[in-house]
C-alpha positions as CSV (number, residue, x, y, z in Angstrom):
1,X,-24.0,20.8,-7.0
2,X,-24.7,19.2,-4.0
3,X,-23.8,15.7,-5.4
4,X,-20.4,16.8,-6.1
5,X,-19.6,18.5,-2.8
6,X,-21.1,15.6,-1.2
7,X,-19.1,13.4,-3.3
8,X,-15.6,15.8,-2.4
9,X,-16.4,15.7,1.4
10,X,-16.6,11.7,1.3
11,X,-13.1,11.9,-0.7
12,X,-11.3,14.3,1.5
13,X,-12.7,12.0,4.9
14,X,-11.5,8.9,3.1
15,X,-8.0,9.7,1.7
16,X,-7.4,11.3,5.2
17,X,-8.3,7.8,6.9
18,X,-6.4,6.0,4.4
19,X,-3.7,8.3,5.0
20,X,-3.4,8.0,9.0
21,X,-5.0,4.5,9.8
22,X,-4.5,2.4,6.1
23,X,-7.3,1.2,4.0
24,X,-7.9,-2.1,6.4
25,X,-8.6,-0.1,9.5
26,X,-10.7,2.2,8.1
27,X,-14.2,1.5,7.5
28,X,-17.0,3.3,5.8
29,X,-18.9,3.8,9.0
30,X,-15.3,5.5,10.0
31,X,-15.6,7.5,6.5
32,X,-19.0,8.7,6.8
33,X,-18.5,10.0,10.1
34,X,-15.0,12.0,9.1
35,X,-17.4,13.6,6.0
36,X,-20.3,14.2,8.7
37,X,-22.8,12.5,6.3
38,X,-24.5,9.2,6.6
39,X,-23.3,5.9,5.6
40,X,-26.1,5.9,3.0
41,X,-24.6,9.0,1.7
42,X,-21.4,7.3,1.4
43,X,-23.4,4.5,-0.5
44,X,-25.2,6.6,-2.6
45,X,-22.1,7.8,-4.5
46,X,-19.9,4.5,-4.3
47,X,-20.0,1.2,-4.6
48,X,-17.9,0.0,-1.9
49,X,-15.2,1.2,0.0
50,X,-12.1,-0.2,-2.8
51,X,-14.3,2.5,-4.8
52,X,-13.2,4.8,-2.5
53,X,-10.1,4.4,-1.9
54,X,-9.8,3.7,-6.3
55,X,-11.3,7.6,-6.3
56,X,-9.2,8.3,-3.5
57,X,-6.0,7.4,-5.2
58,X,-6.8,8.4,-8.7
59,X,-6.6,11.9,-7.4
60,X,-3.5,11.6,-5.9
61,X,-2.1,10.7,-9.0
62,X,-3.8,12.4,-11.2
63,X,-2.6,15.7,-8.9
64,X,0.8,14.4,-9.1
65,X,0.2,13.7,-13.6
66,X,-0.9,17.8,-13.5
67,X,1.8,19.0,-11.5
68,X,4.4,17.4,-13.7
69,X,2.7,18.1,-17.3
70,X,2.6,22.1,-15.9
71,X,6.2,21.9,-15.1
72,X,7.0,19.7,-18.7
73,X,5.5,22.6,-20.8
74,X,7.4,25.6,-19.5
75,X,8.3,27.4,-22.7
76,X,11.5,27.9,-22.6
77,X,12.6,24.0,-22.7
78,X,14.0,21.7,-25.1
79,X,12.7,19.0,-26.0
80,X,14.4,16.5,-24.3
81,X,14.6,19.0,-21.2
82,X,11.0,18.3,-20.7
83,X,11.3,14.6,-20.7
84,X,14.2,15.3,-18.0
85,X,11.7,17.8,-16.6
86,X,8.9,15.7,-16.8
87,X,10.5,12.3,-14.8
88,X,12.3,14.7,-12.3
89,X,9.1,16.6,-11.3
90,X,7.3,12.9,-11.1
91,X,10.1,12.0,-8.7
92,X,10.4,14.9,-6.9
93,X,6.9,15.0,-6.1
94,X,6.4,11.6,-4.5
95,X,9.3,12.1,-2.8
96,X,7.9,15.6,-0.9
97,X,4.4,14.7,-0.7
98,X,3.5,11.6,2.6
99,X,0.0,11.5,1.6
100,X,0.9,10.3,-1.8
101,X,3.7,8.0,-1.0
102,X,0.9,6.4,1.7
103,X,-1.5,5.2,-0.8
104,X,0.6,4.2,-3.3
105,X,2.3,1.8,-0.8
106,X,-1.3,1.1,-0.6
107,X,-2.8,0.7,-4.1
108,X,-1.5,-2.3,-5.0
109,X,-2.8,-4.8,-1.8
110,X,-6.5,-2.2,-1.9
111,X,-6.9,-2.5,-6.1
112,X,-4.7,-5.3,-7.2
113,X,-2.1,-5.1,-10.0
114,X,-4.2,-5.1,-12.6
115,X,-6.5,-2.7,-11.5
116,X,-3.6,-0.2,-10.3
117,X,-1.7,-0.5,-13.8
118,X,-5.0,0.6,-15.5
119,X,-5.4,3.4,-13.3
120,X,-1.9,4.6,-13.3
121,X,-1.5,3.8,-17.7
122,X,-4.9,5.7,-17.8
123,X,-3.4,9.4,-16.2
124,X,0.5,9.0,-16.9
125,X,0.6,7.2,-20.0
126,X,-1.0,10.4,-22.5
127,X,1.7,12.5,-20.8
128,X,4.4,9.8,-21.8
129,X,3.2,8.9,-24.9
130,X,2.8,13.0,-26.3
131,X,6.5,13.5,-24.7
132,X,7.6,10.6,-27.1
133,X,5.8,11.4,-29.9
134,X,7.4,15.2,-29.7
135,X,10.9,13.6,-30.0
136,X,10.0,11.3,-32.5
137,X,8.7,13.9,-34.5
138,X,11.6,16.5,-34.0
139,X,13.9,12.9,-35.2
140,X,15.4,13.3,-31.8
141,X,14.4,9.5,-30.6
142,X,16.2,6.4,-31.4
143,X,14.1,4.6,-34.1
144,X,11.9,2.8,-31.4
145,X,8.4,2.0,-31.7
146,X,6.4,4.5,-29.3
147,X,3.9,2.7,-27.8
148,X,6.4,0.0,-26.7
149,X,8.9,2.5,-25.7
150,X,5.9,4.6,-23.8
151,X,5.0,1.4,-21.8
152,X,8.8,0.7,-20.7
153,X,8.8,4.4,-19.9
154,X,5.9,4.2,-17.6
155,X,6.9,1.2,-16.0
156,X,10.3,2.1,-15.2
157,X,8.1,5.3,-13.7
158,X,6.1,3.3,-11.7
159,X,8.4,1.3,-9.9
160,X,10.7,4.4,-9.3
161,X,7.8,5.8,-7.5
162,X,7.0,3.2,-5.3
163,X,10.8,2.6,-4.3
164,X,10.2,6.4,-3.2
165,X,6.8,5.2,-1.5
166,X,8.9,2.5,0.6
167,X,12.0,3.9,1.3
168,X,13.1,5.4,4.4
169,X,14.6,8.2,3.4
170,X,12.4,9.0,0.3
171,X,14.8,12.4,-0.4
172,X,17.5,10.2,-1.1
173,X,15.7,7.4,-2.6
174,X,14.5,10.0,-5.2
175,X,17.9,11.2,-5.8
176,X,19.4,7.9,-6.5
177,X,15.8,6.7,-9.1
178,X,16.6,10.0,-10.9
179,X,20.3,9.2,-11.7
180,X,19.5,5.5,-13.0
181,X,15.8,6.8,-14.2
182,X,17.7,9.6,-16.3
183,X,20.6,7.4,-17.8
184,X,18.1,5.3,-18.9
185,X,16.1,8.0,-20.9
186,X,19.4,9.6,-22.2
187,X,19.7,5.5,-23.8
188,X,17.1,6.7,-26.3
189,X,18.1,9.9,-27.3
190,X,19.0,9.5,-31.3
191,X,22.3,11.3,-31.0
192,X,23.5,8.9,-27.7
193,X,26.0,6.7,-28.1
194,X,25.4,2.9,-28.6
């Protein structure tokens, strides 16, 4: 038990340093001090301070993955509400929340592209994938394969979120994603038009 809230007050230090000062002006002397432990401490539970800031934005993301799979299950929605439901809520959220929007302007230049993708595919892609697979199922997706389709999906997510994460006016740079991010989608719906 200790472990673990030693290992939560490291994360909350770091992503708060990340947040205000950016991963290259923050260092794990800087971290260890914010958590009030030592910079053994700090050692003791990662390997450096990319791991960090990897742990640090994983649950950002994965915060952001939860809040959109609650609202994508809400009962009373259609099937291709929830994959509206499901990329609006995405949006929406990095939109409202600075911390987020921070470090993944962040992720890219910390983690490299490689590195980010397999984070990112490894918490948004099961969410994708199951939305897909529900569609295909109910014969309400074009004949496409899934996987493929999934992948495109996500993609097209990820760089919508980071043109949220740059913009200067994130409110707006959601609401114009969402219109092209949605048309998009609506392209695979079996009864659209080709």
């Amino acid at each position: 038990m200790y472990a673990a809230l030693t290992r939560t007050a490291i994360l909350d230090a770091a992503r708060k340093l990340f947040v205000e000062n950016g991963f290259d002006a923050t260092s794990v002397d800087d971290i260890a001090r914010e958590s009030q432990l030592s910079k053994g401490a700090v050692y003791h539970h990662f390997h450096d301070k990319q791991q960090v800031f990897a742990e640090v934005y994983r649950a950002a993301a994965t915060e952001v993955i939860s809040v959109v799979a609650a609202a994508a299950v809400a009962p009373d929605l259609e099937p291709w509400e929830r994959a509206e439901v499901a990329a609006r809520t995405a949006l929406s959220r990095y939109a409202a929340e600075p911390d987020t929007r921070s470090l993944l302007r962040q992720v890219t230049g910390v983690l490299g592209e490689e590195r980010t993708r397999a984070v990112d595919s490894e918490i948004a892609l099961p969410l994708i994938r199951g939305l897909l697979e529900e569609l295909k199922r109910l014969e309400l997706l074009r004949p496409v394969d899934v996987e493929t389709t999934a992948q495109m999906v996500f993609r097209l997510l990820a760089e919508a979120s980071l043109a949220i994460a740059l913009a200067a006016d994130p409110d707006a740079a959601s609401r114009e994603v969402e219109i092209v991010m949605l048309s998009m989608l609506r392209g695979l719906r079996a009864d659209a038009s080709p």
